[in-house]
C-alpha positions as CSV (number, residue, x, y, z in Angstrom):
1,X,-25.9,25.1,11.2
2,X,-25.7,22.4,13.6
3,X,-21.7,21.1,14.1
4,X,-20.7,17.3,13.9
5,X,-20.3,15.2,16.7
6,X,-16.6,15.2,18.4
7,X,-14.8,12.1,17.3
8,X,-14.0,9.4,19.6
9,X,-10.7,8.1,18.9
10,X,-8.2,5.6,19.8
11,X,-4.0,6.3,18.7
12,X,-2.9,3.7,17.1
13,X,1.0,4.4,17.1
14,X,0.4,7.9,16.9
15,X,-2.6,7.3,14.6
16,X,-5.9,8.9,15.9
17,X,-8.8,6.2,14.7
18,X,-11.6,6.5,15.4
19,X,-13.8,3.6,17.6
20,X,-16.8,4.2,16.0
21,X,-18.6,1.6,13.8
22,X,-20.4,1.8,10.1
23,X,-23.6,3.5,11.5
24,X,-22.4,6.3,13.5
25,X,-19.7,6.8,10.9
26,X,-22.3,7.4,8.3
27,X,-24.4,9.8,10.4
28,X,-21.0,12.1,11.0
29,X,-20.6,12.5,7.9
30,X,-24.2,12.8,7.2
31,X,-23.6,15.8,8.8
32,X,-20.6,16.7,7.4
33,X,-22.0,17.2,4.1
34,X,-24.6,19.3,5.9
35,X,-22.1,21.6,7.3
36,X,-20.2,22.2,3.5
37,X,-16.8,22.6,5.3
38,X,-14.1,20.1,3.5
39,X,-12.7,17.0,5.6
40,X,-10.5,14.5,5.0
41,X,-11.5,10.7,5.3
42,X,-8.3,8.1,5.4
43,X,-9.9,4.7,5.8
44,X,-6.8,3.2,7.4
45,X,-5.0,-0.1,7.3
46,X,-1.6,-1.7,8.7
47,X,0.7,-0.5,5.9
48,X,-0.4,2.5,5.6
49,X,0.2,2.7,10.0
50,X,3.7,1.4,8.8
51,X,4.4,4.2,6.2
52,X,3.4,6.6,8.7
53,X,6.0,5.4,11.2
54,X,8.7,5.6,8.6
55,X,7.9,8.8,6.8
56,X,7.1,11.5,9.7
57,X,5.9,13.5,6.5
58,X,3.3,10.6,5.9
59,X,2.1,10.7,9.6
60,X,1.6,14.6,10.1
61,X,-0.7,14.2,6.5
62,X,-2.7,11.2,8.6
63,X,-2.8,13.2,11.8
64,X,-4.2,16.0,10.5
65,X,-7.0,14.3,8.6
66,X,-10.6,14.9,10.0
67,X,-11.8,11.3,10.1
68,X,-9.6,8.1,10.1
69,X,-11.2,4.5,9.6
70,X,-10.2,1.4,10.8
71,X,-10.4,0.0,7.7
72,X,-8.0,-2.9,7.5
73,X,-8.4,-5.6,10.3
74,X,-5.0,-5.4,11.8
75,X,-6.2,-1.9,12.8
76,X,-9.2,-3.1,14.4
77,X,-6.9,-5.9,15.9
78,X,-4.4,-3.4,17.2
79,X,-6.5,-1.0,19.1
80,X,-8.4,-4.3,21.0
81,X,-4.6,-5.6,22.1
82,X,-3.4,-1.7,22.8
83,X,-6.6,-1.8,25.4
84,X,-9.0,0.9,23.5
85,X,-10.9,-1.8,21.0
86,X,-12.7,0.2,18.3
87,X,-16.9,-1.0,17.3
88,X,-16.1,-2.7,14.2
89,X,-14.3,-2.4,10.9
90,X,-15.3,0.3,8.8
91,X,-14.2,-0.9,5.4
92,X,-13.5,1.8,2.6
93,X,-15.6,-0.2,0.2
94,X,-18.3,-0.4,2.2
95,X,-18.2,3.3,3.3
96,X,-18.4,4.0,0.0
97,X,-21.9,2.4,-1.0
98,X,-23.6,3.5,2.8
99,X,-22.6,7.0,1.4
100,X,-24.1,6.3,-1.5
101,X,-27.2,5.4,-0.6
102,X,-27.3,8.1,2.1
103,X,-26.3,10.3,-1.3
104,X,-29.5,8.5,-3.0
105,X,-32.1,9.7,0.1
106,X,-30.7,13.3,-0.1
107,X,-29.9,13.9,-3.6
108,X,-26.3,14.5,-3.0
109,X,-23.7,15.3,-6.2
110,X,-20.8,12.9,-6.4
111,X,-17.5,13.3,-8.4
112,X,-15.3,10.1,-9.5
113,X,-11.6,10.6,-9.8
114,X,-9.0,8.5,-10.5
115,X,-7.9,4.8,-12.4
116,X,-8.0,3.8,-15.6
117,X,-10.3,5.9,-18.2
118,X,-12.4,2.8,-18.9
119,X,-12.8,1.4,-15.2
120,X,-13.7,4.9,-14.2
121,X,-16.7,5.0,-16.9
122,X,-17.8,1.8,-16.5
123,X,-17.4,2.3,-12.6
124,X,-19.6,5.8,-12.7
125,X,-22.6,4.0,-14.6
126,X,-22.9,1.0,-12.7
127,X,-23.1,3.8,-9.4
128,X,-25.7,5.8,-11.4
129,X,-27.9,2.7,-11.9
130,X,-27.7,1.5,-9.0
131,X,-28.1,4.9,-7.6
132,X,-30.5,6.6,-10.0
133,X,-31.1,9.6,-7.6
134,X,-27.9,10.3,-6.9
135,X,-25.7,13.0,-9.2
136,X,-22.7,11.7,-10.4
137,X,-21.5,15.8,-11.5
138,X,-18.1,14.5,-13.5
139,X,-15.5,11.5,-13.2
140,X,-11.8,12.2,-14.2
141,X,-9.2,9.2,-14.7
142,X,-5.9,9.2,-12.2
143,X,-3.8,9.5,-15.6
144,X,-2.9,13.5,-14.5
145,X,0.8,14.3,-13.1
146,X,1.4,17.6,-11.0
147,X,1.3,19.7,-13.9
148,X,-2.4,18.9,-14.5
149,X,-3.2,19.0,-10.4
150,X,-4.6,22.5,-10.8
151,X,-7.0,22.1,-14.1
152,X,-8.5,19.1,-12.3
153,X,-8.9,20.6,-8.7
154,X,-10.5,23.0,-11.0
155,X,-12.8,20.6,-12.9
156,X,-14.1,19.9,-9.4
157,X,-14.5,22.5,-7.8
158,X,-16.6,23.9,-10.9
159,X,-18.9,20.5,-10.5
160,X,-19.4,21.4,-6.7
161,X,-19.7,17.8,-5.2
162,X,-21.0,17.0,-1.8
163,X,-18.8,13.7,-2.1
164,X,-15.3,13.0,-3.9
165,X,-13.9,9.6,-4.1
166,X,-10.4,9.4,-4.9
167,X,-8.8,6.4,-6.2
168,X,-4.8,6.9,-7.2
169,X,-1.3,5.1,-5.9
170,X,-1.5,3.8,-2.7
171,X,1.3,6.6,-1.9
172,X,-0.1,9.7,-3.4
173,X,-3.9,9.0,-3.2
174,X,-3.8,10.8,0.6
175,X,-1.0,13.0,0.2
176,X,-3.0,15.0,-2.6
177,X,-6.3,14.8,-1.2
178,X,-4.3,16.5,1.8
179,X,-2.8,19.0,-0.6
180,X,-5.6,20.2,-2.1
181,X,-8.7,19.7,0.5
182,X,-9.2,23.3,1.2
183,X,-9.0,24.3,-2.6
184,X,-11.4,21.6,-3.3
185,X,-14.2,22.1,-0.6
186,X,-15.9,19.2,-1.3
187,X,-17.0,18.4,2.5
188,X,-16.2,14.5,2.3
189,X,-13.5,13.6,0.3
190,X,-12.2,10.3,0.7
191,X,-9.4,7.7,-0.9
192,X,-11.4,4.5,-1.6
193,X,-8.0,2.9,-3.5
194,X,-9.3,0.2,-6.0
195,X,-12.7,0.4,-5.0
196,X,-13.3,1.5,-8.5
197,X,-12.3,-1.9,-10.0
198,X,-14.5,-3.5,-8.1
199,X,-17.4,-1.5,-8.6
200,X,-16.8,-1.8,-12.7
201,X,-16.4,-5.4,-12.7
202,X,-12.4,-5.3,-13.8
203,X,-11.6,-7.2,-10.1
204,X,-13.2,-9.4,-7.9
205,X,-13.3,-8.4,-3.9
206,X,-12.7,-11.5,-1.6
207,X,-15.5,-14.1,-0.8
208,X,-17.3,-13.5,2.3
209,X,-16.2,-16.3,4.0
210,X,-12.8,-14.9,3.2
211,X,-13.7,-11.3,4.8
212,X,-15.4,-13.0,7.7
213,X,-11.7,-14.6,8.0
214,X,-9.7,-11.5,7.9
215,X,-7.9,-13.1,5.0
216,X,-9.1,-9.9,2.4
217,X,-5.7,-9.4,2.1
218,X,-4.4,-12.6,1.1
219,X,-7.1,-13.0,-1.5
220,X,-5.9,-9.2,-3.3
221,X,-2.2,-10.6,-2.8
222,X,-3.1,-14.0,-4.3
223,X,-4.8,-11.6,-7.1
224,X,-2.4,-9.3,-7.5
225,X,1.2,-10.9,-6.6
226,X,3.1,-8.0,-7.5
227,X,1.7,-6.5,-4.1
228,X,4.0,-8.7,-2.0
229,X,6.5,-5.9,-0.8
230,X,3.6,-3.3,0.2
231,X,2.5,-6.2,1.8
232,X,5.9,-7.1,3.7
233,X,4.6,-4.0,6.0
234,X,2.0,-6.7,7.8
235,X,4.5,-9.1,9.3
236,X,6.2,-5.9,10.7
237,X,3.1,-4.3,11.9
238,X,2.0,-7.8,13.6
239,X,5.6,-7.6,15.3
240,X,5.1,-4.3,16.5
241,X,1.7,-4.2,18.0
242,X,2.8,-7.6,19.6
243,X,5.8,-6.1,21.0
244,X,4.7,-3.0,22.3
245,X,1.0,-4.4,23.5
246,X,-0.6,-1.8,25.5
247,X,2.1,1.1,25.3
248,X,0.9,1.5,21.3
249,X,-2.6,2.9,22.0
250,X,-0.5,5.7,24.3
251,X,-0.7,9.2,22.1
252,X,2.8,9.9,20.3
C-alpha cells in the first residue's frame, strides 16, 4: 500500500500548518483514505492558535494531529509575515465538499455527527442529493455527553466510514476527535464546526465579496453577536504575529 506524501509544514507559534493548497490537500488525503489508518484533520484558525498558546493541553492535542489547515486567513496571514507563506487558504467548508466529491468518484462511506437533530438530517440529505454516489452510512446529533461517548464511537465504528465530519463546541469538537481517533479508525476524521448549518440551509456563509475580503469573520460575528469574546482572541493574535514578526514561524 503506497504511504502518503510527507507534509510540508510551516509552525505557526508552535503550530505545524501545513503550506500546501486545496489540491494537493485533497490528493493526501485521497490517499489517506487509501491507506485506512486514522488521522486527524484540524482546519485551523487564529483563535483556535490562541487557545493553544493558553492551554498547553490544547496545543499538545493540535501538535499531535496528522494534518493541520490554514483554514482561517489570519493563519495564512501569519505564516506570510513569519517568512514561510503557505499556497492558499484551505477552508474547512470547502475541504469538506472537495472531499465529497472525491467521495462521489470513489464511492466512499461518510458518517455525519454532531448539531442539532434537525440540521443534521436536513444537512445529510441535501449531501446525498447532491452526492448521489456517495454513502452517507449514519448521522448522529452532538446532543451526547461523556457518558454516551462510547455507544456512539461505537455507532461508528460499526458503520465503517472512510470520512467522519465532526461538528460540536468549538472547545470539545478537537479534543474528542483526539480522544477517540484510534478507537474510531475512520482514516479522515475532521472538525468542520458549523459547516452543518450551512449545508442545511439554517445559516448563511458570507458573500463572496466578503470571503474575497477576509471579512468571513465579521459577517458570522455580525450573525451571531454572541460570538464576540471567542472572537476577542483576533485582536490578540493580530498583536502577536505583529510583535513577534519573523521569530513566530521558529518551531516551539
Amino acid at each position: 500500500m503506497k504511504q502518503p506524501a510527507i507534509v510540508p509544514t510551516v509552525s505557526v507559534f508552535g503550530i505545524p500548518v501545513c503550506k500546501w493548497g486545496m489540491e494537493d490537500t485533497v490528493k493526501y488525503l485521497t490517499e489517506v483514505v487509501q491507506t485506512g489508518q486514522p488521522h486527524q484533520i484540524i482546519t485551523a484558525n487564529p483563535i483556535m492558535v490562541m487557545a493553544a498558546l493558553e492551554n498547553p493541553e490544547y496545543k499538545s492535542m493540535m501538535q499531535q494531529a496528522d494534518l493541520i489547515v490554514p483554514d482561517g486567513t489570519g493563519v495564512v496571514w501569519a505564516a506570510r509575515k513569519g517568512g514561510q507563506p503557505v499556497t492558499e487558504r484551505v477552508a474547512g467548508f470547502d475541504l469538506l465538499h472537495e472531499l465529497m466529491k472525491q467521495g462521489e468518484q470513489l464511492g466512499w462511506k461518510v458518517f455525519l455527527l454532531g448539531a442539532a437533530p434537525e440540521v443534521i438530517q436536513e444537512a445529510s440529505a441535501r449531501l446525498q442529493l447532491q452526492y448521489p454516489r456517495v454513502k452517507i452510512v449514519g448521522t448522529r446529533d452532538g446532543y451526547f455527553g461523556p457518558q454516551e461517548d462510547l455507544e456512539v464511537v461505537g455507532e461508528i465504528v460499526k458503520a465503517k466510514p472512510d470520512l467522519l465530519f465532526v461538528a460540536r463546541g468549538a472547545d470539545t469538537q478537537e479534543p474528542w476527535i483526539a480522544k477517540y481517533k484510534n478507537q474510531l479508525g475512520v482514516p479522515v476524521i475532521m472538525g468542520v464546526g458549523g459547516s452543518f448549518d450551512v449545508i442545511s440551509g439554517r445559516t448563511q456563509r458570507a458573500p463572496k465579496f466578503m470571503q474575497k475580503m477576509h471579512l468571513e469573520w465579521f459577517y458570522r460575528l455580525l450573525r451571531e453577536p454572541t460570538r464576540i469574546r471567542r472572537m476577542l482572541a483576533l485582536p490578540k493574535f493580530t498583536v502577536k504575529v505583529l510583535r513577534e514578526g519573523e521569530n513566530l514561524t521558529k518551531v516551539r
